[in-house]
N, C-alpha and C positions, 0 to 999 in steps of 0.2 A: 504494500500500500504506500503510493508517494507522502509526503508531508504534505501536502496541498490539501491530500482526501482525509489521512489524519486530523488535519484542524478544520476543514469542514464537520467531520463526524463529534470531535470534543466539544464545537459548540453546539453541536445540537443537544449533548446528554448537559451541557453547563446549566446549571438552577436561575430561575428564570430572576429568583432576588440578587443575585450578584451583577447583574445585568444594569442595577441602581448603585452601584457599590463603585464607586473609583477606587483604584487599588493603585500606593505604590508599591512597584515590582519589586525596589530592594529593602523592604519589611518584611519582615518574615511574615506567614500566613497559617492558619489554622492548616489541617493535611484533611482528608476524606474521611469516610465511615466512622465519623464522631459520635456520643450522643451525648446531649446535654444533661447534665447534671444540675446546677441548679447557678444564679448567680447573687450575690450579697455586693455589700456593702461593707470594705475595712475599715478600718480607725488607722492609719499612718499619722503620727506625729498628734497635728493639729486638723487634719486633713481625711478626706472620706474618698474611698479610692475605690471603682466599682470593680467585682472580678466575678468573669464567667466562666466557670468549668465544666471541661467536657472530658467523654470517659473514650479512649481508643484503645480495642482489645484487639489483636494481631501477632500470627505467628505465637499465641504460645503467654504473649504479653499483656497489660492491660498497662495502659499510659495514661496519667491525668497532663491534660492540656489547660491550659490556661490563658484567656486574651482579659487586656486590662488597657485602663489608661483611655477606657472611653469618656470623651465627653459628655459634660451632664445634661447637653443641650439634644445628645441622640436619644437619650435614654427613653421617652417614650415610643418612637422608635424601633428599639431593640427590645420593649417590653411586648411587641410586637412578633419577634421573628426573633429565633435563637439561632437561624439557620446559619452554619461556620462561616461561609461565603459574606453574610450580612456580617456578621461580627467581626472578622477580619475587616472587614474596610472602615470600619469604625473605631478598632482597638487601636492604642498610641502602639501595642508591642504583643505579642502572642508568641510562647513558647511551651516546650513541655518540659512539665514541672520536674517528675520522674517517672517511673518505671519498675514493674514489678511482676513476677509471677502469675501467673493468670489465677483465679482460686473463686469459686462460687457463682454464684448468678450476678448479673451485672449492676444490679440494684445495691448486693451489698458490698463488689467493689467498689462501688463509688462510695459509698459510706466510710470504708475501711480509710480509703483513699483524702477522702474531706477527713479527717478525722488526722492523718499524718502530717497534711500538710498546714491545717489548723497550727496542731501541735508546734511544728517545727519552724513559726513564725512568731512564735508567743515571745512577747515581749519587742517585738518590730510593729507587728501590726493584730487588730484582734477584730473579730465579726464583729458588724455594728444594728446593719437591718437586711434584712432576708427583702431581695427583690422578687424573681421568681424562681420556681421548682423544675424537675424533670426528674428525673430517677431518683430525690430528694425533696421532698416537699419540703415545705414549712414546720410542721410539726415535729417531724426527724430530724431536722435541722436546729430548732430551739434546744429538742432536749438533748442532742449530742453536745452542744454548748451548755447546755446546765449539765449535765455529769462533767464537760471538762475542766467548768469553774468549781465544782464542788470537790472536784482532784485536787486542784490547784491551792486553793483555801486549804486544802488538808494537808498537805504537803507543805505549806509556809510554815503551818502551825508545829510540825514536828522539827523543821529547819531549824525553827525560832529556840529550840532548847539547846542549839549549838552556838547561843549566840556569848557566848564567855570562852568559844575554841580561839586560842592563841592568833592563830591566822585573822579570824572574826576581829579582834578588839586588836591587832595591829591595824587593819584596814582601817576601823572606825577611826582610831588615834592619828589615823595620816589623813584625816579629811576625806573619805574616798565616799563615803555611805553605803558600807554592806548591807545589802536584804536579800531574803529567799525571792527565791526563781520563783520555786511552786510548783519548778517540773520533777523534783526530785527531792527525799526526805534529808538530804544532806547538800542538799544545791543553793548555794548563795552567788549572790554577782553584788561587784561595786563599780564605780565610776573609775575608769583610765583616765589616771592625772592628766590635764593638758588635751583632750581627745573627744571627741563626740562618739567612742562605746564601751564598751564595759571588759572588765575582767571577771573570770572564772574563778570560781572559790571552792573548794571541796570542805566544807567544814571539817569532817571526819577525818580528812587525811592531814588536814591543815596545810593544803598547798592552796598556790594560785595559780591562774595562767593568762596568758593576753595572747593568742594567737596572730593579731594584728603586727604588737609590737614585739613578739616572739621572746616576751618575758614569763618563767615561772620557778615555783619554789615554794620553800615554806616564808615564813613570819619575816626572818632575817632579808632573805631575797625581796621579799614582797617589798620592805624599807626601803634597800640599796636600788630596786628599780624605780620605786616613785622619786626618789632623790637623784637618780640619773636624768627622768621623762624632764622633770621641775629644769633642773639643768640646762638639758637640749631645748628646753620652752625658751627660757633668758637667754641664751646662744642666737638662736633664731630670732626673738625680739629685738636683740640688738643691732643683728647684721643689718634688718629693715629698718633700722631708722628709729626705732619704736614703735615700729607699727605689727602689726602682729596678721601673718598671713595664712600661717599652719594649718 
């Protein structure tokens, strides 16, 4: 079959909503045989960030996809049509999230799936309001978010009896503000001197880590690296003039 009759034949099977859709070519784009799972509303920062997930099971896999970064002006719009075609030309950015062994009916992959990647954002960004459903409604969706705040809360709460571990009250003593994650009954994080993110605290081990600025240790290290971070801050202030660019 020449390429001619090729791209004659793909526009004919092409979905007649993309056909509304301007797309630029070098954005990435949703891929085929998606199905929608549902989309929300996060909490970034100060900021409400809309994200649509869909579920692609293939070869053996099952991938969650995600397109975000649409404007709040499509959004009626899109509460219209989940079709990937549609959302793609509307998303600022569309990628897949990850990837995983295929396992169950596809309703509770996506569950599984909303539910890790929930997790694994905690503390960046957190659900704020359920827009619409697809293999996740509404009410799956709230109460997966109430068991994971009710983890969460349980988990600070046991954290918080670590809070006299050596590591714990050096942090506090250097200005950092140690507190529980919540993801974990020995999980603390504080503030990275000088930095917009945080370090890793293990209470029970009494180490820290900063994978950022590839510092860790215990109580002692913890010191010597906020007195190096403090340091390289005033190095850097000064070279600018006094202006602070970092």
């Amino acid at each position: 079959m020449s390429t001619k009759q090729t791209h004659r034949k793909d526009s004919r099977k092409r979905p007649l909503a993309e056909d509304f859709v301007r797309h630029d070519e070098r954005k990435p784009r949703l891929p085929a045989r998606l199905e929608f799972i549902c989309a929300y509303d996060s909490v970034v920062q100060i900021c409400d960030m809309l994200e649509v997930l869909y579920l692609r099971r293939i070869k053996g896999r099952d991938e969650l996809w995600m397109a975000f970064g649409l404007d709040v002006i499509n959004r009626d719009g899109f509460v219209e049509s989940t079709h990937p075609a549609v959302i793609s030309g509307l998303a600022e950015e569309c990628k897949r999230v990850f990837s995983a062994q295929a396992d169950g009916d596809k309703a509770d992959a996506a569950r599984r799936m909303l539910e890790i990647h929930v997790r694994g954002n905690h503390g960046f960004k957190w659900p704020n309001r359920f827009v619409k459903g697809g293999l996740i409604d509404k009410p799956a969706f709230q109460q997966m978010l109430v068991d994971l705040e009710a983890e969460l809360k349980a988990n600070a709460a046991k954290a918080r009896t670590y809070e006299n571990a050596p590591i714990v009250v050096a942090a506090r003593e250097l200005g950092l503000h140690p507190r529980p994650t919540g993801t974990g009954p020995i999980h603390w994080e504080a503030t990275c001197p000088g930095t917009n993110h945080t370090i890793m605290i293990g209470a029970e081990s009494n180490e820290f880590g900063c994978g950022y600025c590839r510092g860790k240790g215990g109580p002692d290290e913890l010191r010597e690296f906020v007195k190096q971070r403090w340091e390289t801050k005033a190095r850097i202030v000064a070279e600018n003039g006094g202006g602070d660019n970092e």
